[in-house]
Backbone atoms as SQL, in Angstrom:
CREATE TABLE atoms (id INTEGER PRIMARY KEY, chain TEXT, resi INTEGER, resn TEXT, atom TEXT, x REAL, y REAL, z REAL);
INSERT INTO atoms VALUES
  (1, 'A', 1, 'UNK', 'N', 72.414, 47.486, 115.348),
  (2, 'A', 1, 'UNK', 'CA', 71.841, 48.812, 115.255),
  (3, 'A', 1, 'UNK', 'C', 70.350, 48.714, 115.548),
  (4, 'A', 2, 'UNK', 'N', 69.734, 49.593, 116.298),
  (5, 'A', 2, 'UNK', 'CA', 68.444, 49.663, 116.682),
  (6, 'A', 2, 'UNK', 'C', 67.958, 50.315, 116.120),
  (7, 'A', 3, 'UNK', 'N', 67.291, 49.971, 114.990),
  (8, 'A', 3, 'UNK', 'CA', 66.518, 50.301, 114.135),
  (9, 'A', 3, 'UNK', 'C', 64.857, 51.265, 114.966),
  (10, 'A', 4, 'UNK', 'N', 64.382, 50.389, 116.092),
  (11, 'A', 4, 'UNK', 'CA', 62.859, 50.913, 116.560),
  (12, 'A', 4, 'UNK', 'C', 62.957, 52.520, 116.870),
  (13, 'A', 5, 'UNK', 'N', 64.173, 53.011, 116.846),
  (14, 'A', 5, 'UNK', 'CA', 63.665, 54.342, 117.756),
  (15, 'A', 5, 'UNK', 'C', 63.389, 55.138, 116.392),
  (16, 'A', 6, 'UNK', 'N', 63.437, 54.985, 115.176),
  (17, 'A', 6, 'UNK', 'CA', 63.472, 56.038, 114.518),
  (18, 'A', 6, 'UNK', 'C', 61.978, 55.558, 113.308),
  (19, 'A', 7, 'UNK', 'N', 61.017, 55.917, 113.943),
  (20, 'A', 7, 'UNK', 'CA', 59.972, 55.848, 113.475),
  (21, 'A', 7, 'UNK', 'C', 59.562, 56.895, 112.158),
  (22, 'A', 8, 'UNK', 'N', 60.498, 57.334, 111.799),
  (23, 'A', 8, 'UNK', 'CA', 59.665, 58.864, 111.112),
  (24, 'A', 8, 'UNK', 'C', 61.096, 59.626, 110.132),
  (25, 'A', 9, 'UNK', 'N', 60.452, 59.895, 108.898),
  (26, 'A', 9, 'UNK', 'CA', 61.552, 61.000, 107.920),
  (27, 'A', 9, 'UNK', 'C', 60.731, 62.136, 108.143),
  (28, 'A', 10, 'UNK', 'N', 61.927, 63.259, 107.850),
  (29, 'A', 10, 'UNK', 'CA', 61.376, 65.044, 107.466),
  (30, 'A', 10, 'UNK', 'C', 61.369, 65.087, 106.151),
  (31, 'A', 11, 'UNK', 'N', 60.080, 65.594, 105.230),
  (32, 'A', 11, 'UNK', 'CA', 60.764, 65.378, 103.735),
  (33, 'A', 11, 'UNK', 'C', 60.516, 67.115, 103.319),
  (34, 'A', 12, 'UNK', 'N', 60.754, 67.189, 102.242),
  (35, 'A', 12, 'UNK', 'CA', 60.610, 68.686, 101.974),
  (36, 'A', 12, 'UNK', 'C', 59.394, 68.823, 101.854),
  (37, 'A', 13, 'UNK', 'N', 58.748, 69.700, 101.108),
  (38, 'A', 13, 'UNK', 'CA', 57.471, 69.634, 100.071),
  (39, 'A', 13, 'UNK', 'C', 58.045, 69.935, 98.973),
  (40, 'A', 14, 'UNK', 'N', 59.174, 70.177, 98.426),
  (41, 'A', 14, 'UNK', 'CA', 59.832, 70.124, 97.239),
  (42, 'A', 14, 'UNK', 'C', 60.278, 69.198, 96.810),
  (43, 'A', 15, 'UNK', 'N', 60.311, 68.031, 97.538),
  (44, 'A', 15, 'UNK', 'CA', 60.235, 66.393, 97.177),
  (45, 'A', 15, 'UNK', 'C', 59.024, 65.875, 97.390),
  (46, 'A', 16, 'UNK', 'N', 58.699, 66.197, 97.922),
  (47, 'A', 16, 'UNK', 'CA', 56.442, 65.842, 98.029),
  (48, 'A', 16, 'UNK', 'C', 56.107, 66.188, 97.065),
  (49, 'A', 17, 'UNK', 'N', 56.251, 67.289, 96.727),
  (50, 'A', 17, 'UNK', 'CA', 55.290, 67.574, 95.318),
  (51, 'A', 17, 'UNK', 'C', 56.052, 67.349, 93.841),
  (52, 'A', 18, 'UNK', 'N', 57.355, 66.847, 94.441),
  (53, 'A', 18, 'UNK', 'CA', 57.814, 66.926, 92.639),
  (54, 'A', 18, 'UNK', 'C', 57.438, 65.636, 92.209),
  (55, 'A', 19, 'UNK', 'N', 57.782, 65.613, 90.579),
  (56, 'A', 19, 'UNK', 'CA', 56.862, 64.531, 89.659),
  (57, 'A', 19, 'UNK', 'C', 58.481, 63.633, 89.453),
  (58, 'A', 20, 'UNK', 'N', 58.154, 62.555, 89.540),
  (59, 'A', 20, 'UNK', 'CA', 59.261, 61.539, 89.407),
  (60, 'A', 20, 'UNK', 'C', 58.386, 60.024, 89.432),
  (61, 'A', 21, 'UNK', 'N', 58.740, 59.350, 88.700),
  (62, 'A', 21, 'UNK', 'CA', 58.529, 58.265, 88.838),
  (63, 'A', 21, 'UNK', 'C', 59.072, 57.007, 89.340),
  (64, 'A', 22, 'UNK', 'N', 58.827, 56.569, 90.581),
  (65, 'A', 22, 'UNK', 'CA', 59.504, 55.870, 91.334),
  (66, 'A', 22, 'UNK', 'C', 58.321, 54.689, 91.703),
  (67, 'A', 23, 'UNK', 'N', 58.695, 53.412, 92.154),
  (68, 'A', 23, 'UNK', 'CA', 57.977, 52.223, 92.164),
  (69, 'A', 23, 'UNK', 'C', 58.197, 52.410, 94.222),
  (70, 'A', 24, 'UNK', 'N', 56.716, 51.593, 93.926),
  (71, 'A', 24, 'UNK', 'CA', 56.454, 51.323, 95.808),
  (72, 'A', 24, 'UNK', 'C', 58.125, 51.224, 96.209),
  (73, 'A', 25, 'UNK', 'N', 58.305, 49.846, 96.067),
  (74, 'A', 25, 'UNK', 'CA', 60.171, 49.342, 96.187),
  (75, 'A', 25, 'UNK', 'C', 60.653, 50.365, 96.411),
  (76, 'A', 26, 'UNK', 'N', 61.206, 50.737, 95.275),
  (77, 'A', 26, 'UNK', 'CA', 61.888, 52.469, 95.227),
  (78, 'A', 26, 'UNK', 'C', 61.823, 53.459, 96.514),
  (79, 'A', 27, 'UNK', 'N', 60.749, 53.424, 96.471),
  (80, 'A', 27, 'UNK', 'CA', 59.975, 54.573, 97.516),
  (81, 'A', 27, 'UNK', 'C', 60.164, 54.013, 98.950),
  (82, 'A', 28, 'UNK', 'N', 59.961, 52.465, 99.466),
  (83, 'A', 28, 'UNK', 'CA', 60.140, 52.588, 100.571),
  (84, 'A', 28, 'UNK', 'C', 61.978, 52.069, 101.191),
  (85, 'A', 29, 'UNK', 'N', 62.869, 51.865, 99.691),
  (86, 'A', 29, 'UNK', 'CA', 64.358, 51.499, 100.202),
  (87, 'A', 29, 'UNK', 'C', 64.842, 53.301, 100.658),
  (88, 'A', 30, 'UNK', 'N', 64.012, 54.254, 99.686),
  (89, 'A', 30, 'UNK', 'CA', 64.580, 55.251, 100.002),
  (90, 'A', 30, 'UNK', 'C', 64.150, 55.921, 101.380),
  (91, 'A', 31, 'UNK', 'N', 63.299, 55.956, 101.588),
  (92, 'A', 31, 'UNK', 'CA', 62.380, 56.377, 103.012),
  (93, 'A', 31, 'UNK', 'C', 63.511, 55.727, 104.508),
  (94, 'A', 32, 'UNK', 'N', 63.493, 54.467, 103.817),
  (95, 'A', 32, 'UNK', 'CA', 64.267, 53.731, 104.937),
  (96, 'A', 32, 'UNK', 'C', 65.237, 54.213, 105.312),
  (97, 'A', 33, 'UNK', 'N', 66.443, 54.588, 103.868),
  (98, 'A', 33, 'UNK', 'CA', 67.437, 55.028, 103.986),
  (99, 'A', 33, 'UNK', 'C', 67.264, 56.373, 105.079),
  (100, 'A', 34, 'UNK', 'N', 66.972, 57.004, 104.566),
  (101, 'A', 34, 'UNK', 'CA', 66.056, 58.176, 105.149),
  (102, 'A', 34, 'UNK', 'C', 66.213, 58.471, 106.547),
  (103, 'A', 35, 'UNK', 'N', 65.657, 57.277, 107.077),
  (104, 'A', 35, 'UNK', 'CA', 65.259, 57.067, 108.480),
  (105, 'A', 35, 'UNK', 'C', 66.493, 57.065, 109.529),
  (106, 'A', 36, 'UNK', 'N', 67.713, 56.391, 108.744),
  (107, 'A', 36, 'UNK', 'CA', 68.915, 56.376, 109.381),
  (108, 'A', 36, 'UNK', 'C', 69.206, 57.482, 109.534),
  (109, 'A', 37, 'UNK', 'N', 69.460, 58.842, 108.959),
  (110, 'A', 37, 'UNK', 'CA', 70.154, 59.680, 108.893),
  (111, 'A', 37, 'UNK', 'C', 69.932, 60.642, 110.299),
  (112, 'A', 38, 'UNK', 'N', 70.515, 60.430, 111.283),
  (113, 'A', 38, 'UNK', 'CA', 70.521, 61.314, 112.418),
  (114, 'A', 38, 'UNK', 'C', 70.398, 63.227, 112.089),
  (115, 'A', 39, 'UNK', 'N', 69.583, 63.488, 113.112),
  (116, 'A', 39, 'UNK', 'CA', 69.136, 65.044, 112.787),
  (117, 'A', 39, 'UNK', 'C', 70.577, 65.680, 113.180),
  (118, 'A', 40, 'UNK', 'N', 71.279, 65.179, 113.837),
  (119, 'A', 40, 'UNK', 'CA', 72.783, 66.084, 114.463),
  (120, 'A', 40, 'UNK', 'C', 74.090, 65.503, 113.446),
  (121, 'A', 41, 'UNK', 'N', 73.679, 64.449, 112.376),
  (122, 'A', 41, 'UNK', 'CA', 74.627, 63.625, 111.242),
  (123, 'A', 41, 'UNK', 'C', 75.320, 65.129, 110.728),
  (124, 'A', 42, 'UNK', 'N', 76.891, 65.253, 110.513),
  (125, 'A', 42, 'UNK', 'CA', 76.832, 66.591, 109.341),
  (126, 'A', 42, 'UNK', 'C', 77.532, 65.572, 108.483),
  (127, 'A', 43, 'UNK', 'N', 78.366, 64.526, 108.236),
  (128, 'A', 43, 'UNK', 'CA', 78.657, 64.124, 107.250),
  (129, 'A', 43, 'UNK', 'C', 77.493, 62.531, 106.781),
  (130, 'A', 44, 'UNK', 'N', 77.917, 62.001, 105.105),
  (131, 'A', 44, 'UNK', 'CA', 77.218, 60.857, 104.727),
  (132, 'A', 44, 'UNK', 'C', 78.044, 60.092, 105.328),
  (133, 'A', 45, 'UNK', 'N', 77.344, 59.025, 105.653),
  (134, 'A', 45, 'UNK', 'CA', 78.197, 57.801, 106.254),
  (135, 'A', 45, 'UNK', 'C', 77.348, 56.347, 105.978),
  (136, 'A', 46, 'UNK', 'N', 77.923, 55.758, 106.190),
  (137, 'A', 46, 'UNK', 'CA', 77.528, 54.119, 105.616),
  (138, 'A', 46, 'UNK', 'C', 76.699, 53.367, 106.771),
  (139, 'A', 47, 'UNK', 'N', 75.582, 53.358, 106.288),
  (140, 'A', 47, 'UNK', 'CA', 74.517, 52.491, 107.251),
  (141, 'A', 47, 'UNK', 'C', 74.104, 51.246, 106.886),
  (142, 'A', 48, 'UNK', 'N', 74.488, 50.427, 108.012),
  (143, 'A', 48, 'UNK', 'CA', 74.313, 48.976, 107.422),
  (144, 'A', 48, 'UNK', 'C', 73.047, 48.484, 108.255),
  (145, 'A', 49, 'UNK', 'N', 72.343, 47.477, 107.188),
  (146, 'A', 49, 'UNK', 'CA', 70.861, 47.087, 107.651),
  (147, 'A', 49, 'UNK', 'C', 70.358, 45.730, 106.973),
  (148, 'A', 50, 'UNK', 'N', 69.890, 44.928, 107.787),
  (149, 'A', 50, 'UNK', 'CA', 69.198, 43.547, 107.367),
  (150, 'A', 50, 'UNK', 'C', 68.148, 43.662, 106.279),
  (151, 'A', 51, 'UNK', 'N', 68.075, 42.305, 105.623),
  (152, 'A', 51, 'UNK', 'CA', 66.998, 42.575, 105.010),
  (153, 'A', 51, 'UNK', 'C', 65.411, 42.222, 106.046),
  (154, 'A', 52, 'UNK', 'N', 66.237, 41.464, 107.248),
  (155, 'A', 52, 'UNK', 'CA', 64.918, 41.782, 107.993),
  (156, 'A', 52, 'UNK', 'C', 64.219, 43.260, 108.477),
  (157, 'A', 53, 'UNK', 'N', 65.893, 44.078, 108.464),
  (158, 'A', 53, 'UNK', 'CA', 65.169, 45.504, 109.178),
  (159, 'A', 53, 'UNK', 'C', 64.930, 46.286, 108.307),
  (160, 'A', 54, 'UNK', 'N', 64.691, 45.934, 106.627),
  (161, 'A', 54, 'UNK', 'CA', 64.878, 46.595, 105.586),
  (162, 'A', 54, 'UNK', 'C', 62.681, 46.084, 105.801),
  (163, 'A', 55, 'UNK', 'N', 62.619, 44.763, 106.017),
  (164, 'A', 55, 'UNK', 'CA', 61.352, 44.373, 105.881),
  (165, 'A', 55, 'UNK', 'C', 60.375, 45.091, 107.119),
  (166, 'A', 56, 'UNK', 'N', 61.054, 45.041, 108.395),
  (167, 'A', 56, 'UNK', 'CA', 60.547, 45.940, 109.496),
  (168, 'A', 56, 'UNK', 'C', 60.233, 47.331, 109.069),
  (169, 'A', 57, 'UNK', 'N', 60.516, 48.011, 108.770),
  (170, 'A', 57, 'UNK', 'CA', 61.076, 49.290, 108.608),
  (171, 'A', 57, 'UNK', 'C', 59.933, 49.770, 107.303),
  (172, 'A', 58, 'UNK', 'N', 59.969, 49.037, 106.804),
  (173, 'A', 58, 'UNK', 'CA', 58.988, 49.479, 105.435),
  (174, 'A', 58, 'UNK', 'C', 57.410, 48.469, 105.259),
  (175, 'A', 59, 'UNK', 'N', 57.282, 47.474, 106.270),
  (176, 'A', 59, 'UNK', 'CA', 56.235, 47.063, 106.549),
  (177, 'A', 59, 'UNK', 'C', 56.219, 45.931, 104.950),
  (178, 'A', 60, 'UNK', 'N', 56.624, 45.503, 104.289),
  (179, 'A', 60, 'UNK', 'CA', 56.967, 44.808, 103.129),
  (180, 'A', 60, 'UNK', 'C', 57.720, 43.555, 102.894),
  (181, 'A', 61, 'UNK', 'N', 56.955, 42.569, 102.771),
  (182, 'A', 61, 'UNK', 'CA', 57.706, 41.473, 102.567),
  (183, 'A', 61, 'UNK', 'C', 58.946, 41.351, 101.580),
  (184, 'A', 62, 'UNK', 'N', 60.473, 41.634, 101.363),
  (185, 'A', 62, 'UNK', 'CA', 61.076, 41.395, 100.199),
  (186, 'A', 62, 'UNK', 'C', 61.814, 40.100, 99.369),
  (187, 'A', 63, 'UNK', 'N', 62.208, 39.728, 98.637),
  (188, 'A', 63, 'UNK', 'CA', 62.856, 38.614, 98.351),
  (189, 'A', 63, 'UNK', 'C', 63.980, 39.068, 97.860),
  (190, 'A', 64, 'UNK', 'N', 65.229, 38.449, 97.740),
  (191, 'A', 64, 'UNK', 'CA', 66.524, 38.996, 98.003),
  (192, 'A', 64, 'UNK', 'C', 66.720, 39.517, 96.070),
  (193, 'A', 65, 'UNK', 'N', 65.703, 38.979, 95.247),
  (194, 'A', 65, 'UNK', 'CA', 65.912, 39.241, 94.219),
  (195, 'A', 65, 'UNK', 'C', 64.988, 40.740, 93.566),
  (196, 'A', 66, 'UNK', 'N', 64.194, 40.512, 94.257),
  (197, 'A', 66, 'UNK', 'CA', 63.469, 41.773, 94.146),
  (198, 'A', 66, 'UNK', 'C', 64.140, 43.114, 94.897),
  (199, 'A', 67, 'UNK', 'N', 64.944, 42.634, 95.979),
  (200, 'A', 67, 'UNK', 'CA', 65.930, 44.070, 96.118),
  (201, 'A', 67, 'UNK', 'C', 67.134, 44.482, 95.207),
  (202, 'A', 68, 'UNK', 'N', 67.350, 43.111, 94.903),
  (203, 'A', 68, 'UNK', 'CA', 69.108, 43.378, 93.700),
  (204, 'A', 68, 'UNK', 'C', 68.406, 44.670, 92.976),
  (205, 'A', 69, 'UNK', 'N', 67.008, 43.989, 92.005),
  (206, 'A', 69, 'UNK', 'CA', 66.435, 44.792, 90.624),
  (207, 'A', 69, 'UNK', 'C', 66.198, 46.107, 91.442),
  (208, 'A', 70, 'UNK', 'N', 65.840, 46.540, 92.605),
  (209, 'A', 70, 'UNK', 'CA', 65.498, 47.812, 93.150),
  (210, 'A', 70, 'UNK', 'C', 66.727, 48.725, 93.493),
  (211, 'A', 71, 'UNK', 'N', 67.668, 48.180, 93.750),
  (212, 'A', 71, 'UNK', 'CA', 68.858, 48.520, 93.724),
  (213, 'A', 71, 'UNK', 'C', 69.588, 48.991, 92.481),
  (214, 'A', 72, 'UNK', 'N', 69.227, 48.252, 91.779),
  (215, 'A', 72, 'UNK', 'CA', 70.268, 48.465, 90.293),
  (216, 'A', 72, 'UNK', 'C', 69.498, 49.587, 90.195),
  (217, 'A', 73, 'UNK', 'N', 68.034, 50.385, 90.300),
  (218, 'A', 73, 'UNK', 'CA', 67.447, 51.286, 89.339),
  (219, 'A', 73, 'UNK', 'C', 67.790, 52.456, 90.296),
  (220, 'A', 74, 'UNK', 'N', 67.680, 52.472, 91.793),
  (221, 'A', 74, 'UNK', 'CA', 68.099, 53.165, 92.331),
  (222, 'A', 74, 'UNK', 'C', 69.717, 53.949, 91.965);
């Protein structure tokens, strides 16, 4: 999967401005996720991704243990 073409999420401002507490981690597995989701997608579907393109993608070095713990809170 070619991860380079999709440089960019749409977010609301009703998720911009709401108050939640979420960690960097948090913030950029979800963004990523994000990124997959095609503008013409109508159903969820299962996107599979490296932890290299998980590290591309969010500019972040990870270690495979520091994603488990980001995962579980997610």
């Amino acid at each position: 999967m070619d991860l380079s073409n999709r440089h960019y999420s749409k977010q609301s401002h009703m998720l911009v401005n709401a108050k939640y507490a979420l960690t960097k981690n948090e913030i950029d597995l979800i963004l990523t996720l994000l990124t997959e989701i095609k503008e013409d997608d109508q159903d969820f579907q299962d996107y599979v991704f490296t932890l290299k393109d998980l590290e591309f993608k969010s500019s972040n070095q990870w270690h495979s243990k520091q994603l488990k713990d980001t995962v579980k809170v997610c």
